[in-house]
C-alpha positions as CSV (number, residue, x, y, z in Angstrom):
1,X,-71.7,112.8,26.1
2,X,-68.0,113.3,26.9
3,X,-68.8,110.4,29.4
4,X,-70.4,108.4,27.7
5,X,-67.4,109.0,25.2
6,X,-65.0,108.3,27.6
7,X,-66.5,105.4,29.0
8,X,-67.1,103.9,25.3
9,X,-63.8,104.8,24.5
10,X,-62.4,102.9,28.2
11,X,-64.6,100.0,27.3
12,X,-62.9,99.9,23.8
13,X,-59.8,100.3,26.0
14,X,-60.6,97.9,28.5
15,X,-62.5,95.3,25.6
16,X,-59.0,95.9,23.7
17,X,-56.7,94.6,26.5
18,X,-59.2,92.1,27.1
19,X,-58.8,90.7,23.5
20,X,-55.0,91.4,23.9
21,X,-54.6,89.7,26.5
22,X,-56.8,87.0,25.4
23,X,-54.2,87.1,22.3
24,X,-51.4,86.7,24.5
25,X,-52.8,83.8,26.6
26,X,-53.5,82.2,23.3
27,X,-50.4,83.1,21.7
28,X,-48.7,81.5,24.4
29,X,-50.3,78.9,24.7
30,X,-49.6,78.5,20.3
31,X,-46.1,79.5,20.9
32,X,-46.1,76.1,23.7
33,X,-47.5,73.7,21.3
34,X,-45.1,74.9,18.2
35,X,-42.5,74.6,20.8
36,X,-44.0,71.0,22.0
37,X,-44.4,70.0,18.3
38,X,-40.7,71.7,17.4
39,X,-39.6,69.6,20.1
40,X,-41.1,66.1,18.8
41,X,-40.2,67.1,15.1
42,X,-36.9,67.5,16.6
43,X,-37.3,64.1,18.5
44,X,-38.9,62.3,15.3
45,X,-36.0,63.7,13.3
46,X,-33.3,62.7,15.5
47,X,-34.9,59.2,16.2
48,X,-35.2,59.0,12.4
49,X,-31.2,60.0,12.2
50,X,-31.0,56.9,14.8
51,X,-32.7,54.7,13.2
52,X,-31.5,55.5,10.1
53,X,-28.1,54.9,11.3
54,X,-29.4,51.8,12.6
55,X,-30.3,50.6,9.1
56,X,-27.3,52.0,7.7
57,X,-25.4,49.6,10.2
58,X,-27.7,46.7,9.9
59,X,-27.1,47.1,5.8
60,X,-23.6,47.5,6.3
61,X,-23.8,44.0,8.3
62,X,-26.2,42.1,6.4
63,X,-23.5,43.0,3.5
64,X,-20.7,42.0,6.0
65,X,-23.0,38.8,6.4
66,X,-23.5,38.1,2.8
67,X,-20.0,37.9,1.8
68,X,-19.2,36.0,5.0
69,X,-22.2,33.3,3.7
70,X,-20.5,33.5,0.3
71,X,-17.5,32.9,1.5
72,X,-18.0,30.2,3.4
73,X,-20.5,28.6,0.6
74,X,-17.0,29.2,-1.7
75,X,-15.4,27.5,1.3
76,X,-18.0,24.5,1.7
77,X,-17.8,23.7,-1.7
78,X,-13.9,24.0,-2.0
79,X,-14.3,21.7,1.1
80,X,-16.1,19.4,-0.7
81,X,-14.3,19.0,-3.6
82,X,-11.4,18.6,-2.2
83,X,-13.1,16.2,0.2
84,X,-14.5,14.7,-2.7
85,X,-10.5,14.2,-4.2
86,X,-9.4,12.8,-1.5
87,X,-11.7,10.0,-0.8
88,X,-10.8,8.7,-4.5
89,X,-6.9,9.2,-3.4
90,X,-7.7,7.0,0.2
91,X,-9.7,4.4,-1.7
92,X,-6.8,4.5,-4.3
93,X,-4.6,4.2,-1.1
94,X,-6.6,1.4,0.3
95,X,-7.1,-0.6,-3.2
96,X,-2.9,0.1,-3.5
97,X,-2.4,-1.3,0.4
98,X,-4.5,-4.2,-0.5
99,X,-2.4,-5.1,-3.2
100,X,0.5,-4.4,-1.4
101,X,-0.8,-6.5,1.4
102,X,-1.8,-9.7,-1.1
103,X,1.5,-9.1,-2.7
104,X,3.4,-9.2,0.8
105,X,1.6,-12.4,1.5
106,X,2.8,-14.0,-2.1
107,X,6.3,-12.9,-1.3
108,X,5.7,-14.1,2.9
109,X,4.4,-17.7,0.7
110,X,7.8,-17.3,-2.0
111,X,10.3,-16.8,0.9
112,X,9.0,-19.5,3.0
113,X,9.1,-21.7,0.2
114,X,12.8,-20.2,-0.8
115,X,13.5,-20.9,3.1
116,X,12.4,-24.4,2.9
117,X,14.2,-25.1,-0.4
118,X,17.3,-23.0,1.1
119,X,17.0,-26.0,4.0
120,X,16.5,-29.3,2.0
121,X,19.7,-27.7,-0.2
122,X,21.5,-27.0,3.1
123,X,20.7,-30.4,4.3
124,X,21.5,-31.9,0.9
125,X,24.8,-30.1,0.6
126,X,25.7,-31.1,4.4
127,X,24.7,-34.5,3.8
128,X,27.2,-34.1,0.7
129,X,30.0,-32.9,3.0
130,X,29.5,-35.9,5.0
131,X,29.8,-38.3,2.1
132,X,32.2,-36.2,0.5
133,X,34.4,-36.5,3.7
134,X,33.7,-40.4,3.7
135,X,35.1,-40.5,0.3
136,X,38.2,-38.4,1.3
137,X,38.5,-41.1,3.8
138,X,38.4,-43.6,1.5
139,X,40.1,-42.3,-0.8
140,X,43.1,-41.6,1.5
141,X,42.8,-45.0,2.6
142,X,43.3,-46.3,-1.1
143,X,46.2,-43.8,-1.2
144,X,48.0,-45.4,1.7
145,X,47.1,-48.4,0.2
146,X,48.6,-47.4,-3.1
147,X,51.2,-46.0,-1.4
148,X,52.3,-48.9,0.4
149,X,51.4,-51.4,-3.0
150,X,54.0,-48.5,-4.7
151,X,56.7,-49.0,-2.0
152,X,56.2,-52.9,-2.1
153,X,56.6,-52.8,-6.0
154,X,59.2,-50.4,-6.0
155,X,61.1,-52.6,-3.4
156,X,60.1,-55.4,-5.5
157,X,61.5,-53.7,-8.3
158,X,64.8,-52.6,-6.7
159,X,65.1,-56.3,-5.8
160,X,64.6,-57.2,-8.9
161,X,67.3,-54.8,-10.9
162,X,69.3,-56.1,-7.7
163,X,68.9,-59.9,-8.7
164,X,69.4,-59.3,-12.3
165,X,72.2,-57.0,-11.7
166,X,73.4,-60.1,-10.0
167,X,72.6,-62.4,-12.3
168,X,74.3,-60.8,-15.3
169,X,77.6,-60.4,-13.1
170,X,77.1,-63.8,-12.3
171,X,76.4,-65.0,-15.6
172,X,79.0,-65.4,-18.5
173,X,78.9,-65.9,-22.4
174,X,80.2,-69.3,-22.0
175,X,78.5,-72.1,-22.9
176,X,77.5,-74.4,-20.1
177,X,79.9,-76.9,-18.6
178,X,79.2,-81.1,-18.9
């Protein structure tokens, strides 16, 4: 019975390594997929950091975005007004040139009638001169004229005071002789 003992207790033995090492094989093979899985948790994790990151950064430039479309929008309507101000300053500009322009043309009209009148007075007053110097003419013709007629008279005259400064030396109180 000490054999049979023996040999139960070996095949306990044996049966006991047998499941040990059954355990290990196992255990390794456990400690492999924990380490497999450990390694896609780690992988899920850190491709959860990245894309987390990535969403972060996306957020961060959909925000960057947003205030770039809000300002411009701000812009655009700025823009517009001020597009909107100054088409009523160029109409204003193009109603003022257009009565600048019709006012040009009455003073173009006004100067060439000023002109014209300027002329007809220029050729008035030169035909004036012309006349005027005719009259001089004349006039200094009647002044040699008078001039002469006042040197005749006063030659005349001076003959005169001559022959009646004669006469009265000539002439006596006495009565007339028979």
């Amino acid at each position: 019975m000490r054999t049979f003992l023996v040999t139960l207790l070996m095949v306990f033995s044996l049966g006991l390594c047998g499941l040990i090492t059954f355990q290990w094989v196992r255990e390794v093979q456990l400690r492999h997929n924990i380490q497999g899985l450990t390694d896609e948790v780690q992988n899920k994790k850190e491709t959860i950091q990245n894309l987390t990151g990535v969403i972060k950064r996306g957020d961060d430039e959909i925000a960057r975005l947003e205030g770039l479309k809000k300002d411009l929008t701000e812009m655009v309507k700025t823009n517009r007004l001020e597009i909107a101000r100054l088409e009523k300053e160029l109409d204003k500009a193009q109603a003022e040139t257009e009565r600048q322009i019709k006012q040009v043309d009455v003073y173009k009209d006004a100067l060439a009638k000023a002109n014209e009148s300027i002329q007809r007075q220029n050729e008035t007053i030169t035909q004036q001169n012309g006349e005027m110097r005719k009259l001089a003419d004349e006039r200094n013709g009647v002044v040699v004229k008078l001039n002469k007629t006042v040197e005749e008279f006063n030659d005349l005259v001076k003959k005169w005071n001559e022959q009646q400064t004669a006469l009265a030396a000539a002439a006596t109180n006495a009565p007339a002789k028979k």
